[in-house]
Structure formats: structure tokens, C-alpha cells
N, C-alpha and C positions, 0 to 999 in steps of 0.2 A: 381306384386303379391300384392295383395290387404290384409289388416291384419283379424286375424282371428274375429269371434264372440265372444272369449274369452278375446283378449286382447280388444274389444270394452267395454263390459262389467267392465272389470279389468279400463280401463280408467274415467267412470263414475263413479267407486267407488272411486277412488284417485282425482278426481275435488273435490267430495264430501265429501272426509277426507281433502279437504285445502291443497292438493299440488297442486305447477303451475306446469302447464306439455309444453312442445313440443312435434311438432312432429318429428318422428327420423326416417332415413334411416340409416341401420347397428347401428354406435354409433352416428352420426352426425347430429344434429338439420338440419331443414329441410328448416325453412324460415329465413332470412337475421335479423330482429329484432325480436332473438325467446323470449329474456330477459326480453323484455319489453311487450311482445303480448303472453301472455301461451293462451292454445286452452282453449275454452269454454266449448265446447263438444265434442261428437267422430265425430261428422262431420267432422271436419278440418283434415281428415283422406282422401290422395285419394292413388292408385294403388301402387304408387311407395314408401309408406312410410310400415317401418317393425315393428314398437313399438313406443312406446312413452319414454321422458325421465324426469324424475323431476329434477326441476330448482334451486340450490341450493343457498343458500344466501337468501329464501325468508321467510316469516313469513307466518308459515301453524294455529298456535293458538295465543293468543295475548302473546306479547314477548314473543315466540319461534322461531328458525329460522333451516330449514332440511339443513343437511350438511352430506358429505358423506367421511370414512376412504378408501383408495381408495389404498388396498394393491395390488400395481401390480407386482409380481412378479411370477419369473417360479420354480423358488427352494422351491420346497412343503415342505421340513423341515426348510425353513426361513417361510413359513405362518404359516404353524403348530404351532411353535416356537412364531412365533407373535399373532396370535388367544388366544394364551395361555399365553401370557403375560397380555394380554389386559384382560382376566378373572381374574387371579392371583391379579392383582395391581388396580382394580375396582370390588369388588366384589359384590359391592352393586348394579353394572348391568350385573353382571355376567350370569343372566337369564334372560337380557333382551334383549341381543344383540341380530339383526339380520343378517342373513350373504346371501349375493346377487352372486350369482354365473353365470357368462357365459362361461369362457377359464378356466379349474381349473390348477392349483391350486389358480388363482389369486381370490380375493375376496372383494367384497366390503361392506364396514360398516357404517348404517345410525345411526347419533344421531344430537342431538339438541346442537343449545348455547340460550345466552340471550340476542347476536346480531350479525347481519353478520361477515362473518371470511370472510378477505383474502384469496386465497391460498397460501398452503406451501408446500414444496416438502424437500424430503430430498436428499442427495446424490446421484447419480447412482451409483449400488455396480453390477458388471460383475466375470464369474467364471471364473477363470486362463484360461481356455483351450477353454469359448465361449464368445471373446469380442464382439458379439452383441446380447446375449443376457441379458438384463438389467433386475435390479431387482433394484423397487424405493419404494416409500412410500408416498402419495398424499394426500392432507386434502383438500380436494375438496370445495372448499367457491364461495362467490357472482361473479354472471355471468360465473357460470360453470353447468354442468347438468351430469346427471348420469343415463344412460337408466335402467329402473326399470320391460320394460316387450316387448318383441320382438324376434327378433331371432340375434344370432350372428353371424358373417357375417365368423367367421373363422369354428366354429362348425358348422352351418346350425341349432343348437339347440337351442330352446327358452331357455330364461333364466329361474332361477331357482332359489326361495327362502326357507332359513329354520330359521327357523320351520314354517312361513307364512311371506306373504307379508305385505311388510311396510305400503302399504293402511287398510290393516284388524288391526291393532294395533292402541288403541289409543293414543293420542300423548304423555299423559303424562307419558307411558307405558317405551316409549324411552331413551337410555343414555343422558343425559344432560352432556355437556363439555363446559371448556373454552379455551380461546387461552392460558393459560398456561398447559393446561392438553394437547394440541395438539404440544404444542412444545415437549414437553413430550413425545410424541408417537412418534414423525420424532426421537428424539434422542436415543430412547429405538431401534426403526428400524435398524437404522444405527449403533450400537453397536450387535444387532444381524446379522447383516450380515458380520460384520467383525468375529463375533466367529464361524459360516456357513463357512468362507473361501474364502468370495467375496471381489473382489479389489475394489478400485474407478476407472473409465476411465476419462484419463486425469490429473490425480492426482494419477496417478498408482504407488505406492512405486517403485515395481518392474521392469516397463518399466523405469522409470528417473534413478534407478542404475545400469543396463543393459548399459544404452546408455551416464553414466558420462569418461569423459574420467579419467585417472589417474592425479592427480594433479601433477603436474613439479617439480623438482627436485629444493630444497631450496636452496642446498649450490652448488658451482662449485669446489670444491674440496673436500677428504675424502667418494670416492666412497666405500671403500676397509669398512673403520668404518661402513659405513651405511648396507651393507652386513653382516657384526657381528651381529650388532643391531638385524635384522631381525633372524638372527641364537638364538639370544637369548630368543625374547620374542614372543608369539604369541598375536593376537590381542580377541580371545579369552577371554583368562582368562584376558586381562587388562580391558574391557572393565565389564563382569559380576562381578568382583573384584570390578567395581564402580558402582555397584547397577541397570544397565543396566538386563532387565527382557528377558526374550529364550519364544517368542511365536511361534516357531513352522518352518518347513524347505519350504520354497519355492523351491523344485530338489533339486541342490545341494547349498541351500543358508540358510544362518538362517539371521530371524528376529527377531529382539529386542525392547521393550518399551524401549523410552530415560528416566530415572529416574527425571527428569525434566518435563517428558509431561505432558500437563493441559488436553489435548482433550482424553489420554488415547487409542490414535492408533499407533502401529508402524510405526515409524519411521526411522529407523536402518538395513541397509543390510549389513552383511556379509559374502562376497565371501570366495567362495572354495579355494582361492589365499591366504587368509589371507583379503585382502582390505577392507577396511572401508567406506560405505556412507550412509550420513546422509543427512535427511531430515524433523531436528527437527530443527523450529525458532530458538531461544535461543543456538543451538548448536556450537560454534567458528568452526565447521570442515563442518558446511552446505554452501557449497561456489560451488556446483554442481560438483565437483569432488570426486572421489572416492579415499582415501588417504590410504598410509599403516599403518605397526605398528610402523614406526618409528614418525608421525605425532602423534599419538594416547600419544605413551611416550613423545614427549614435551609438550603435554595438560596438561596429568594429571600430570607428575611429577614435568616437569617445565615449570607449568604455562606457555607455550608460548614460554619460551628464544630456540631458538634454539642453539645459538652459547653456551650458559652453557650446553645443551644437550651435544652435540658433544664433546665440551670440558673434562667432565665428563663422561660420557659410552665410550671414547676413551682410559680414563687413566684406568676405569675399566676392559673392556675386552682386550685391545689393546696396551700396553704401549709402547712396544717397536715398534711397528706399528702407533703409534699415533707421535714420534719422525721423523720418516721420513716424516711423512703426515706434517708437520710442517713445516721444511726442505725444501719442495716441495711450501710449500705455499708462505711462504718467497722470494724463487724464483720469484714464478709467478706475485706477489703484486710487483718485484724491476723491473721485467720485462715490467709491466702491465705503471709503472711512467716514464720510458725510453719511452715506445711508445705514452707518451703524449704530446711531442713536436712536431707535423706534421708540414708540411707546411699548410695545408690547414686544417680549421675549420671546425669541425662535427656539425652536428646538431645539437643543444639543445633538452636535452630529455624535458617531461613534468614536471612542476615541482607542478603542482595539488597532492592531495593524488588519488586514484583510489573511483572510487564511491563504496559506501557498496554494497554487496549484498541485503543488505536488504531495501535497495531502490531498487534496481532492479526488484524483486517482490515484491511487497505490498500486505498483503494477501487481502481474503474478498472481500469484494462490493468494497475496494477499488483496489483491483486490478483489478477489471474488470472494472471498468472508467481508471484504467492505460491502460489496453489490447484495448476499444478500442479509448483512445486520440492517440496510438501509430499509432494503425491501420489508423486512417488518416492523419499523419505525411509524408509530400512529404519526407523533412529530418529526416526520427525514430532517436528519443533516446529516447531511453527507459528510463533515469534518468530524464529527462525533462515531458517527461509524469507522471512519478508518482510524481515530486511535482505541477504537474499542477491536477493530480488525487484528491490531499489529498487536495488541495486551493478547487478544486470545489467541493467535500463534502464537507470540511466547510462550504461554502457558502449556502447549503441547512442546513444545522446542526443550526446554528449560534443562528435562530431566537428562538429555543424555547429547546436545549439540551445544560446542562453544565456538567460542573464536578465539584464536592463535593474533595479539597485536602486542603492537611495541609497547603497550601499557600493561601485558603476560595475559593471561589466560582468561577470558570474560566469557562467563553464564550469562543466556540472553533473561533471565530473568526479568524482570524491571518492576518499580513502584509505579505505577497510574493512579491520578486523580482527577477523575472528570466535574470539572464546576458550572452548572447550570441553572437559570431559575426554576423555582418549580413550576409545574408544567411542560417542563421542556419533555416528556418521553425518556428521563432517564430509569426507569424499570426495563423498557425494550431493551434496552442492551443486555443486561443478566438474562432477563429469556430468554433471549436469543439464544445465548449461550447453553442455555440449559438444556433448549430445545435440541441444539446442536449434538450435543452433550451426550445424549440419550440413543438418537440415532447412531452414532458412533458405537455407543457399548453393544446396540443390537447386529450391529455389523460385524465388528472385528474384536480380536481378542485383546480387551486394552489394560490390561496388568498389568503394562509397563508405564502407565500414562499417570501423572501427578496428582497428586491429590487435592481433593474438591471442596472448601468450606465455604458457607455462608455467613458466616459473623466475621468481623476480626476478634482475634484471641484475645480473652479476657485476664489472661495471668503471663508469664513468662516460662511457670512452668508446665502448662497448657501446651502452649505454642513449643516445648521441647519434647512434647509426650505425642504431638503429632508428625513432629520432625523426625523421633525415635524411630515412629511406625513407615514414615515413608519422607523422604530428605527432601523432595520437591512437592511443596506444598502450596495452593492459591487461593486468597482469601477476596470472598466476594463483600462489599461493606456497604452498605446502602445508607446515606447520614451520613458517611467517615465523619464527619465536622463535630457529632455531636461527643462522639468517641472521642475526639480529638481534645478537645473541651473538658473532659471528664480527665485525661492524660497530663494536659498541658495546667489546666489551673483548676478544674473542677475537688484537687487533692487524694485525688484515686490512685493509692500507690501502686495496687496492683497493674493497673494502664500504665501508670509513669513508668513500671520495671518492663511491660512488655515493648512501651515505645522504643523503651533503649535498646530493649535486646534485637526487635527489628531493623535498626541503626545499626548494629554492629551486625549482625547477618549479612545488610546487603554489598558489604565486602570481604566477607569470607565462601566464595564460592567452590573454593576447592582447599578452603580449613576444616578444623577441625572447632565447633561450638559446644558450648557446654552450658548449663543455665548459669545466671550471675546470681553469688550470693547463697548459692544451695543447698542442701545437703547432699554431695557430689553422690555418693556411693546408692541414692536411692536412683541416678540416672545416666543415661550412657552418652558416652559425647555423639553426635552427632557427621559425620563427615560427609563435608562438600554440599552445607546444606543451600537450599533453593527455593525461594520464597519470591512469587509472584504478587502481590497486592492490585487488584480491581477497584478502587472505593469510589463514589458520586455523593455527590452532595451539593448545597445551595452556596452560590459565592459569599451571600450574605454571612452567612454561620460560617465559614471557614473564616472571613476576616476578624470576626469573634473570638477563634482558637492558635490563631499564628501568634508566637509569640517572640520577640526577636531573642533572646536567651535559646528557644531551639533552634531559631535560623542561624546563631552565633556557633553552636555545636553541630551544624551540617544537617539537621533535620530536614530539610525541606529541598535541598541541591541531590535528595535521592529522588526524589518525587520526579516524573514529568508530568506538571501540568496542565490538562487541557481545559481553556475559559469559553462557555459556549457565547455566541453575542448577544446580548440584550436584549433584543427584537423579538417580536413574538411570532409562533413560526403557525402557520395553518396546519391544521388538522387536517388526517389524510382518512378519506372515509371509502375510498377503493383504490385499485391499483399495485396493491399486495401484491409481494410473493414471499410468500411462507418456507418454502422447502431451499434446501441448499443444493447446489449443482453435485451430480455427482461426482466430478472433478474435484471439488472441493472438500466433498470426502474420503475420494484416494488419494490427495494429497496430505490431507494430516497424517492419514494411515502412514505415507513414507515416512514422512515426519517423524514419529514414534517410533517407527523402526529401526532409526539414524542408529549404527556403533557408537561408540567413545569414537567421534572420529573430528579431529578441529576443522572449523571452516577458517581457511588461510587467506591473507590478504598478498595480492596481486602488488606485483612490483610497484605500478603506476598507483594501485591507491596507498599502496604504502607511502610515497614520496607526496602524493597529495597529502594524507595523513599529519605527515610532518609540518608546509608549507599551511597549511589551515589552522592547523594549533597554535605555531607557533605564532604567528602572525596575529589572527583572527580571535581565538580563543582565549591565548593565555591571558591579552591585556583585557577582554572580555570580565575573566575569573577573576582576574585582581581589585578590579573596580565593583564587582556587583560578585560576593563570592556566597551570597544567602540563596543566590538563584542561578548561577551560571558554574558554579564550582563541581560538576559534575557533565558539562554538554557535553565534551569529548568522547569521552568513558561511554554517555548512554547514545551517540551518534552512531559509535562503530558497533555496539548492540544492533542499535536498527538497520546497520546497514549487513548486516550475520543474520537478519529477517528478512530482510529484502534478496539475500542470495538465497537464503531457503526458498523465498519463495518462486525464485525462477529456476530452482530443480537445480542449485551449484553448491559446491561446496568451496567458493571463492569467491570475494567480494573484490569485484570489480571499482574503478576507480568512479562510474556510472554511478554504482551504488552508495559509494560513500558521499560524493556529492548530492544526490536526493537526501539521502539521511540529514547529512549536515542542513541540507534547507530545511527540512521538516522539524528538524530538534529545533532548532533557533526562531521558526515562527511561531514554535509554542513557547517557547522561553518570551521570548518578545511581548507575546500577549498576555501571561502571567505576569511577568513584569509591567507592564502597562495598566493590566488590573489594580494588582495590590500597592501600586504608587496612585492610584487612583483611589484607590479604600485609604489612604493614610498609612500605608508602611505594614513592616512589621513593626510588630508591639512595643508596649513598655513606655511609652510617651505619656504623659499625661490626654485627656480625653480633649482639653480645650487646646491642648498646643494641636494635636492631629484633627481638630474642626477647622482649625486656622489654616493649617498646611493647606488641606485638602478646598478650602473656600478658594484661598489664594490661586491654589492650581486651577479649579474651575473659571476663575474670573482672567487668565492668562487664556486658556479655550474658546471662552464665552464673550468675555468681554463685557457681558454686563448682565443682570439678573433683581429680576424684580425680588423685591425680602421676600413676599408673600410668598414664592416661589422658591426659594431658598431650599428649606427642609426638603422638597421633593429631588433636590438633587444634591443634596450632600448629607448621605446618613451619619456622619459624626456631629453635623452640626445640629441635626434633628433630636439626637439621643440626649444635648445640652438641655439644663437647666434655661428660663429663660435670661435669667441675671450672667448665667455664661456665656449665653448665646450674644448679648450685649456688648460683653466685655472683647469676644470675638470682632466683634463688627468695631468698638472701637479701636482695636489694635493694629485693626487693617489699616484705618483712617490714618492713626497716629505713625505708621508704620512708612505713610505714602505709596500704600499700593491701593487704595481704593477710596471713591469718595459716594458718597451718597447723594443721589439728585432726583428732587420731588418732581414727578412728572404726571401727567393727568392721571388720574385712576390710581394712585401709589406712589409708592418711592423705589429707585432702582438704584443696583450699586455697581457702579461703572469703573472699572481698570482706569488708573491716575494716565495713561498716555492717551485715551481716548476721550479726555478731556478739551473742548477747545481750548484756545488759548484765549484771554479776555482782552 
């Protein structure tokens, strides 16, 4: 079908008003490089093409550039409602707009900038009862096109402009917008679609509280109290009592604004049961289960304690019921100590805390580098992808985004160290990245973006010859431990000069460095250099190279890092996904493209800021300053990644409270590791077998010798005349006795002894 006389005509006007055009079948450009080759004339028209489409991102008058509002949606009172927003809140082109029709109600809208836009898209919002059909919001920018005249392939009807086509207008006739009025429009969209009634897919409130299960039962006795509880209060009135906002019934379910939300969408579902789920950040009850009202009263009333809960709403409702429950308890605790003498030894539980949730999901651009480092994970975990998520946004961050805080100017840089056994799939991470890596250079023009190693630096004056060439540099280390080793006591001065000069780097991010020790004039100082560190390694070998002399000098409070658990994780033999969303790759692209421009911190987290540090952190750092002398410093880092990655240049108070959980559960499990390996260094070998027996037999409570070695490597590495001298010390010491029981001998913690 060959196009008409009118759209040829209609084509030779719009050459001639300075649009590039294509040619188009249905909506679809016709030839392979349509971007860079618009048609000339209507020639380049043959049989098979239906219209033409204008090429947006280009410059039709001198700096001006056509770009298209590109409302797709089928809910005619969500366009209505948007048409008419767009008039209300611009009224100075309220008569100028023109609106481009082919499948109505959906509609599209031409205006100008003063330079190429991106595209931007806003949420997909879907209506309870038809999850495929979508309703978006599109700002249509460079190397995108938008058919302006042909026919559509679902109506058979040519399209249709009012009050006239965008060729008959002249240009300056046109809205003029920038990319801050366009973010404007995707947020204006997506707030009217939430008051229309349409959900997000895939981030559907509705479906994740449908499908949580019920959270587990806290306590293992006083079922009978927890039934009162529930007869007493409803969840209800406890929750709009705390300022919780009633936006309206999904059947039989009500949802609520968290009185904490920043984004201003429900968050909050309340079953017809009573049950509670939430899926607001910030919320201590968002952990993907659905909890009752008995969890709801230990939040608000008491803070958290469950055992004063209990304690308390037992002697309230229950007293003489609360007396048995007691009674009962007492029992099962004397019961519980009698059945801890076996013959045979259980297995050591973990003795890590549990990873946050809020490592588990990371919101944003960064959870979609978590979604897909995971997805090519032979071994998934999901906690090890999201601090490999939040390491490789920094590294694209680094070079030219910082943060403005009350501790001055912080480069998101950061040190990572991922410790896992072998086996765990820690290669997947660096390919990922590599993988990523590649795609990226074939896309866009990344000259700007930091530079890449695979080793860590073997000299100091290495590592200033690469600074030279480029001042944001990220080194990928596979083993760190073993490097570390060779630095810390192997006698390799060269390592020893670069360890320190990596120590002194990672707080000079907007100084001036220079090599230590050097002949100055063969090299140039370095300014505002930026040095990211990747390294993985076996937990084993890193307790091998910590030394407390570098933890005494701050070596280790630059580090964050991450302890994978124990357990051995199943191998993933399908289920892959290999490629990264393309989201995820025009999101770095912004990324890289950031000015010299600070991300500022928001009044409210500024004041949290203060109230967290001081309180929380400072007595933190003072008591443990080998491994917490630096949480603050790298919290408001991760929370200047967390704004990046929701498209802000302000970190919300939302943000710094995630960050702050997520630093402090990795501290915690670092901490809980290497007090579990015997310390940092420098003790003698049999005093840290003795520490470390002591601490397992306070865990355990008892432990066959045979069995011994398998779970204390200090004590396996002894001699066995030290290994003796250990076991006596315990004895002599009164914290352990030795008791011959059938098949061996076990060595039992001195309180779980009976008495005779």
C-alpha cells in the first residue's frame, strides 16, 4: 500500500519547517540507520511504507530541539486529568499545546528544549482487574521518533492533529521545556495514576501483601497471653492513632500512607484478619511478612522489647494467667538445661547476626545492578550482590559526584572486601562487572568514566603513575588476603609503601597527593585523587593477614566488610539472566554524566545525622575503633548512592536511615567474625586458641576433644603439647571441665555442670 498524496505533501512541508523525518511502517522506522539518514524528500517513500515519523532529540531552529510528551495510556480519565494538568501548571502555553492522536484516549505532545533530552519514562501504573493493560508516561528524547502522519496499524485510521499539525506551526509558537519541567510531568503522571486507582506491576503493594506469609511466632511460650492481646486491641485504631493516613479499600483490604513516607504512596496493607504489611523503607515491620497486632504494640509502645511487652500486657489483662505461664516456663528452661548434656555434640548454630533486609533489597538503579549481579551468580546471594551493586556504582559515581555533610566534602569512593569460603562464586562478581563494563563502552562515549585495574598496585609508585593518567582509579583483587600477607608481614616493602599510601588516599579526596619518600620532580601531584578498591578473598587467609598494629593505625576502619555465611549455598544450573536491563544502563550513563555538582543533605537527615552519631556511633567508635572508626563517614557515602540511585541529588532522611542499617550490619558481622577467628593480631598463638575455645564453649556449651580442631582453627594450628597446655588452662582457669562420656571425652562449660 503505497502512502497517500496527502501524507506526501504533508512530508514536504515538515522537511521544510526543519523536522528530520523517517520513513515508517505502522510505528516503526523503516531503515537500519534512520537517526543519522532522515529522508530528504518524499521519494524515499516506496509501497510498503504508511507515514512518516519525526526524529526527536534534533534541532529544527538554532537551539531548539523537538521532543515529544508521549502520554500512553488507556484510562481516558488518567489523560483527561493529565491534559489538564499540563494546562493548569503551564499556562503560558496553555494555548499552545498540540495534541497528536492515533489509539485514543492515548495522546501525544510536541514541545521544544534548549538541548537534547534523554528519555524518561515513568512507572508502569496497571488497573486492579487488567494486569496487562498499562498506562506510562514517556518524554520521548534523542534517537527516539514519533509518527507525526500515516495510519495506525491498530485503527486502520490516519492519525489526527488538534487544532493543526506541528509542521503548520511555527517553531517559536511551541512549549518550550526543560529537563527539570519533564521530570515534573513523569512525577505529576505517576501521582495521578495512583489517585485513578492504578497499581505499579511488579512493585504491586497489593500482590507482595497477598503473597507475605505471616511472620513466626516470637516467643515459644504464653500462647494463651498472645490471644488476650489480640482480643484487646485492634490493629486498626493502633496504627491511624499513629498518624497512619486511610487511602481507600482495595475488596476487602484498607490501605494507608506510612506517616513517615517521602514518595507520598501507600505503603501499608491491612487485612480483613486484622494483619499488618508493610512496605514502607524506614518501617522496622517491613521484613516481607505480614505481622499482627500483637507486633504492631511492641513497635509503638515498646519500642521493640518484646519480653517487657509480654511481661507487661500479661500482668494487665492476665494476672492470674500470667502466674501459670511462668510456672510453665520455669519448667521448660530447667528441662531445656537437663537435655544439654548428650552424648553426642550438635551442631554449632551460626554465630553471624542475620543479613538486614535492607541489604536484601536495595532500592533504585541500585537494585537493579543487585537484580542482575545476582541473576549471573552460579552461587546467588543476594547479600553479596548488593554490596557488589553499591561497590560498582560507586565506581562509576566516584569520578565527578560527592556529598556536601557536616563532616565536608565526601567522594563516594569506598574500600570493599568481600570474605567468602571458597566456592562461594566469588569470580561472578568481577564478570559481571566486566561483562557490564563492555556493554557500556559499546554504547556510550565513556571517556569520562574511571579507570579499570585488575591487580592491586604493586609499588606506590605504580599506583601514582596511574593516578597521574587518570585520578579516579578501581582496582579489582582477587586473594586481597594473599597481598595482604605479603604487605602486612610477608616483608615486601614495596606492598608495605603502597598499603600506606592507599591509607592516606582514602582521605584525601579533594587533596592534593604526592608519592611518599620519592624523587618528587620525576612525578606530578595528583589532585582530588579517587580510588575505589573491589578485593575477595577466603575468610580464612584474611585472619592470617590482620594484624592489630594495622588495625591500631586505621587500616581496616577504611574497609567495609562483607562476611558471606558459612553454609554452603546450591549451585544454580538454570534460571540465569545474563544481560542488564536497559534501565540500568541509561542509568549509569546519567551517572557519568553528573557536573562537579554536590549531593546535599535534606534538613531532616541532616538532624538525624547528628542524633545517630552522636548517640549511636560515637560510643560505638570509642569502644571498638579497629572496626567501627569510620561507620559514619562511609553510612552518608552510601546514603549519596542510594540518592543517586533514585535519580536525586538529596539524600533524604529515608536514605540515611537505610544506609545506616546496612553499614552497621556489615560492621556487626565483621565484627562477630574476627572476635570469632581470635582478634586482631599479635597475641601469642596459644593465648588466641584459648580465647577462641573459651568463646566457643560459652556458644556451645560443650564439645567433644575429638571434635575440637574441626571448630576452632587456632586450636588446630597448635602443637599438640599446646594444644594440652590449652585444655589445661581452661580447667585451671574454671571455665571448663572435662567429662568422660561413652564413646570419648567432652569438655563442658563449669556452669553446666550439675551440682553433686
Amino acid at each position: 500500500m503505497a502512502v497517500s498524496k496527502e501524507i506526501i505533501e504533508q512530508t514536504q512541508k515538515a522537511i521544510e519547517a526543519g523536522f528530520s523525518l523517517t520513513t515508517v511502517t505502522g510505528k516503526r522506522p523503516t531503515k537500519k540507520d534512520w537517526v543519522n539518514n532522515p529522508m530528504r524528500s518524499a521519494a524515499s517513500y516506496n509501497r510498503n511504507h504508511t507515514g512518516f515519523g519525526i526524529i526527536c532529540g534534533k534541532e529544527i531552529s538554532p537551539g531548539e530541539f523537538i521532543h515529544l510528551i508521549d502520554v500512553d495510556a488507556r484510562n481516558k480519565g488518567l489523560c483527561d486529568a493529565y491534559t489538564g494538568w499540563l494546562r493548569r501548571n503551564y499556562p503560558e502555553h496553555a494555548n499552545s499545546f498540540l495534541y497528536r492522536v492515533g489509539l485514543a484516549p492515548k495522546v501525544g505532545i510536541p514541545f521544544l528544549s534548549k538541548a537534547p533530552m534523554s528519555k524518561l519514562k515513568s512507572k508502569d501504573f496497571y488497573p486492579a482487574d487488567d494486569k496487562d493493560e498499562k498506562n506510562q508516561l514517556e518524554i520521548l528524547g534523542d534517537g527516539q521518533q514519533f509518527v507525526a502522519a500515516g495510519i495506525h496499524p491498530d485503527t486502520g485510521e490516519p492519525y489526527a492533529w488538534t487544532p493543526k499539525p506541528v509542521w503548520e506551526v511555527d517553531s517559536f509558537d511551541l512549549p518550550l521545556f526543560s529537563q527539570a519541567d519533564a521530570l515534573k510531568m513523569i512525577q505529576a503522571f505517576e501521582e495521578l495514576a495512583v489517585e485513578h486507582g492504578l497499581n505499579l506491576k511488579g512493585d504491586d503493594l497489593l500482590k507482595k501483601a497477598e503473597s507475605a506469609k505471616t511472620a513466626p511466632a516470637r516467643i515459644s511460650f504464653g500462647a494463651g497471653i498472645i490471644e488476650k492481646i489480640k482480643e484487646a486491641y485492634d490493629t486498626v485504631s493502633i496504627i491511624e492513632a499513629n498518624g497512619y493516613e486511610f487511602k481507600g479499600m482495595r475488596g476487602d483490604k484498607r490501605v494507608y500512607l506510612h506517616p513517615n513516607s517521602s514518595t507520598k504512596e501507600p505503603g501499608i496493607v491491612v487485612f480483613a484478619d486484622g494483619r499488618y504489611y508493610s512496605h514502607h523503607a524506614s518501617d522496622p515491620l517491613n521484613d516481607g511478612f505480614a505481622h499482627d497486632v500483637v507486633d504492631l504494640i511492641v513497635h509503638y509502645r515498646f519500642n521493640g522489647n518484646l519480653k517487657e511487652a509480654i511481661k507487661t500486657l500479661a500482668n494487665e489483662l492476665d494476672p492470674e494467667g500470667q502466674k501459670e505461664r511462668q510456672r510453665q516456663h520455669r519448667e521448660a528452661e530447667a528441662q531445656k538445661l537437663l537435655d544439654s548434656l548428650p552424648t553426642d555434640t550438635k551442631d554449632e548454630k551460626s554465630y553471624l547476626p542475620d543479613f538486614s533486609p535492607h541489604i536484601m533489597h536495595l532500592p533504585g538503579l541500585l537494585g537493579e545492578m543487585q537484580e542482575y549481579i545476582y541473576g549471573r551468580m552460579i552461587y546467588p546471594c543476594r547479600a553479596m550482590a548488593a554490596v557488589s551493586a553499591m561497590a560498582f556504582i560507586a565506581h562509576y559515581a566516584q569520578n565527578k559526584a560527592y556529598l556536601n555533610s557536616l563532616q565536608g566534602k565526601l567522594s563516594l569512593n569506598e574500600y570493599w572486601l568481600v570474605m567468602a569460603k571458597t566456592g562461594y562464586g566469588k569470580e561472578s562478581l568481577i564478570s559481571s562487572f566486566t561483562h557490564l563494563d563492555e556493554l557500556l563502552t559499546g554504547r556510550f562515549n565513556l571517556s569520562i568514566r574511571p579507570g579499570i585495574q585488575q591487580a592491586t598496585p604493586a609499588s606506590p609508585q605504580g599506583l601514582h603513575k596511574l593516578l597521574e593518567a587518570n585520578n579516579a582509579q578501581t582496582f579489582f583483587s582477587d586473594e586481597f588476603a594473599e597481598w595482604l600477607i605479603q604487605a602486612s608481614k610477608g616483608g615486601d616493602s614495596h606492598k608495605q609503601g603502597t598499603m600506606g599510601y592507599l591509607m592516606q588516599i582514602y582521605t584525601k579526596g579533594f587533596k592534593k597527593v604526592n608519592v611518599p619518600n620519592a624523587v618528587m620532580n620525576k612525578y606530578e601531584a595528583v589532585q582530588n585523587p579517587r580510588v575505589t578498591i573491589f578485593a575477595t578473598t577466603t575468610g580464612e587467609r584474611l585472619t592470617e593477614a590482620l594484624t592489630g598494629s594495622q588495625a591500631d593505625a586505621g587500616g581496616y576502619n577504611r574497609f567495609i566488610m562483607f562476611v558471606g555465611n558459612p553454609e554452603r549455598i546450591e549451585k544454580r544450573y538454570s534460571g540465569f539472566k545474563w544481560q542488564p536491563t536497559e534501565s540500568l544502563l541509561v542509568g549509569i550513563e546519567r551517572i557519568l554524566k553528573i557536573a562537579d555538582e554536590p549531593i546535599q543533605l535534606s534538613d531532616e537527615a541532616r538532624q538525624y545525622y547528628i542524633e545517630f552519631d552522636s548517640q549511636t556511633i560515637e560510643p560505638l567508635k570509642f569502644a571498638d575503633p579497629h572496626l567501627a572508626g569510620r561507620l559514619s563517614e562511609q553510612a552518608l557515602k552510601l546514603a549519596g548512592l542510594i540518592a543517586l540511585a533514585n535519580n536525586r541529588m538529596e539524600v533524604l532522611k529515608d536514605d540515611l536511615v537505610q544506609a545506616y542499617e546496612i553499614r552497621l550490619n556489615l560492621y556487626e558481622r565483621a565484627k562477630a567474625y574476627i572476635d570469632h577467628e581470635g582478634g586482631l593480631g599479635g597475641d601469642d598463638p596459644t593465648v588466641q586458641a584459648y580465647d577462641q575455645v573459651a568463646d566457643l564453649l560459652t556458644r556451645k556449651r560443650q564439645i567433644r576433644l575429638s571434635e575440637l580442631k574441626k571448630f576452632s582453627r587456632k586450636y588446630k594450628k597448635l602443637k599438640l603439647f599446646e594444644q594440652e597446655q590449652v585444655l589445661k588452662a581452661l580447667q585451671r582457669d574454671g571455665l571448663a571441665q572435662e567429662v568422660r562420656v561413652k564413646g570419648g571425652t567432652v569438655l563442658i562449660h563449669v556452669d553446666d555442670i550439675p551440682a553433686k
